[in-house]
N, C-alpha and C positions, 0 to 999 in steps of 0.2 A: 787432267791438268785444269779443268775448269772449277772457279770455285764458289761456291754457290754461298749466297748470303743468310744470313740469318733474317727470321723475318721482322725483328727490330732494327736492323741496321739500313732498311727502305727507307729511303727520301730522307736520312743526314746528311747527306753531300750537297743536298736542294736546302735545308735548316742551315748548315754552315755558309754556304752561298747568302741565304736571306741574308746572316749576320754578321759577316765580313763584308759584303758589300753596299752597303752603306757608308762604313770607315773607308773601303778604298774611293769610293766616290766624292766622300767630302775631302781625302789629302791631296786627290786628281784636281779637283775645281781651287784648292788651296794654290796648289802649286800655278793653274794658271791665273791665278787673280793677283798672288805674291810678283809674279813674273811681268805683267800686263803693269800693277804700278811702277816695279822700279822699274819697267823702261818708260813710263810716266816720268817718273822722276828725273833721269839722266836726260830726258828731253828737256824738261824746265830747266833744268843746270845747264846745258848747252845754250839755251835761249838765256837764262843770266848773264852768263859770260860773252854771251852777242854781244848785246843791249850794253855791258860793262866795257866790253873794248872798243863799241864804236865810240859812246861817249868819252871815252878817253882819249880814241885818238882828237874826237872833233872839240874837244875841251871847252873856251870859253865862248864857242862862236855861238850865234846865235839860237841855229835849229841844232843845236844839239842833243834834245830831249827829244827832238822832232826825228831826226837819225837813229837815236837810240831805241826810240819804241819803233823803227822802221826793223831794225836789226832783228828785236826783240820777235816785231809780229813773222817776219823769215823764219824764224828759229821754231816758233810756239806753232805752227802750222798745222802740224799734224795732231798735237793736241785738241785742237780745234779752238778760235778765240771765244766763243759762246763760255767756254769752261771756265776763262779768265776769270777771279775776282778781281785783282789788283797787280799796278806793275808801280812799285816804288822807288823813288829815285831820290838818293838820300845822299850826305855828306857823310862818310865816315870821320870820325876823330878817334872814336879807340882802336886799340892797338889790335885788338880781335876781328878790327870789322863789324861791329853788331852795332843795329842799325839805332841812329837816337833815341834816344832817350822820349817818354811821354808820349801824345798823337801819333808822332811818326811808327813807334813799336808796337801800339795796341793790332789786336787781330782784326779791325775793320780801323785801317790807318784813314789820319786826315793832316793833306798839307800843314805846313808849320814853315813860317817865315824862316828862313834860312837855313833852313835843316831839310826838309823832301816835300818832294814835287809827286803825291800821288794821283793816279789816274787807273780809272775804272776799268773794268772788261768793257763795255761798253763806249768809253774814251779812245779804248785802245782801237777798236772796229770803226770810228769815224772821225778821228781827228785829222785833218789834211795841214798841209803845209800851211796854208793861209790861217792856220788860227796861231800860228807859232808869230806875233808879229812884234812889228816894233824893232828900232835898229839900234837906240843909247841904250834903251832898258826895257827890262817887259813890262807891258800896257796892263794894266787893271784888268781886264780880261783875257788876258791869255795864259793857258792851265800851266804854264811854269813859271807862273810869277812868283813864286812864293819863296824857292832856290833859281835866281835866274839864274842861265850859264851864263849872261854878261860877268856876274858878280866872278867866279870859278876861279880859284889863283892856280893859272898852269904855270909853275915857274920852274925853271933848272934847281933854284936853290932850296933850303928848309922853308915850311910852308904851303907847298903845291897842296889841292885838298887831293882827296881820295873819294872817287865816284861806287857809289852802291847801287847797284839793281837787286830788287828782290820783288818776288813774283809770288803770288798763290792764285792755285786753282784748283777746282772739283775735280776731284778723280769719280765717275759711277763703274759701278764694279758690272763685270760682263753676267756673272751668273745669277748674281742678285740673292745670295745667301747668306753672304757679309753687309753688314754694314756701308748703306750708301746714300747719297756719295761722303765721302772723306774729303778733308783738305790736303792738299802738297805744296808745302812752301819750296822755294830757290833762292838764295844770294852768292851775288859775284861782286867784288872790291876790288877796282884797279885802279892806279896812280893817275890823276889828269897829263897827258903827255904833254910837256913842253913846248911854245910856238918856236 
């Protein structure tokens, strides 16, 4: 019953080894780096949607932005804030949600009077409540002057705005075979809630 090999049939099973595993080892690392961003991703979207619903509840009050990147940095935790590029805090008007038009949409946003209030990774990791100031209007130097929430129309009627968070940050990849790091953007659109 034993059966004995031919003497060219030594060391194929070690040759197909060699060359099948390679492919199994790059679809194994595939699979965990595929896996590793999108729960990247559903974190940022979790942390959008913070960041959108607190500002909406806390609508035209003062630290609104100041709440919202509180929400935000809650959310983005695990991400780590170091990975942060940017938390944008924008006025929708179209019907899609998609964030203005000009500075505010480019891939390295910048404030724009009355359209978004951007703030850095950096911003985000050190801005305290005391730079949120000013009680009629925001002060020349405070990072949401540009959309204050004084301005914000929370109203029951047609009119209320539509607050936008939208986030990017670095994804670095665990094995280092892909491509790194990549960007991951987020946005969440919710209605300003009425006083």
């Amino acid at each position: 019953m034993t059966r004995t090999r031919a003497s060219g049939e030594r060391g194929a099973a070690l040759v197909e080894l060699a060359v099948v595993l390679p492919l199994l080892l790059l679809i194994a690392f595939g699979v965990v780096e595929y896996g590793s961003a999108w729960n990247r991703k559903l974190q940022m979207e979790t942390a959008a949607r913070s960041g959108a619903r607190v500002g909406s509840s806390l609508g035209n009050t003062r630290l609104a932005d100041y709440g919202l990147l509180q929400g935000v940095k809650s959310a983005i935790n695990d991400i780590g804030l170091s990975n942060v590029d940017y938390v944008e805090v924008f006025k929708s008007t179209a019907t899609d949600g998609s964030r203005p038009a000009g500075n505010c949409a480019s891939t390295t946003p910048t404030s724009v009077s009355g359209s978004c209030n951007v703030y850095t990774g950096a911003q985000l990791q050190s801005l305290t409540q005391a730079d949120f100031t000013g009680t009629v209007t925001c002060d020349a130097t405070a990072p949401d002057r540009y959309w204050c929430p004084l301005n914000r129309q929370n109203v029951q009627s047609i009119g209320a705005d539509y607050i936008g968070v939208w986030i990017k940050a670095r994804y670095v990849t665990i094995t280092g075979l892909f491509k790194s790091p990549f960007f991951l953007t987020s946005a969440a659109i919710m209605r300003l809630e009425p006083k």
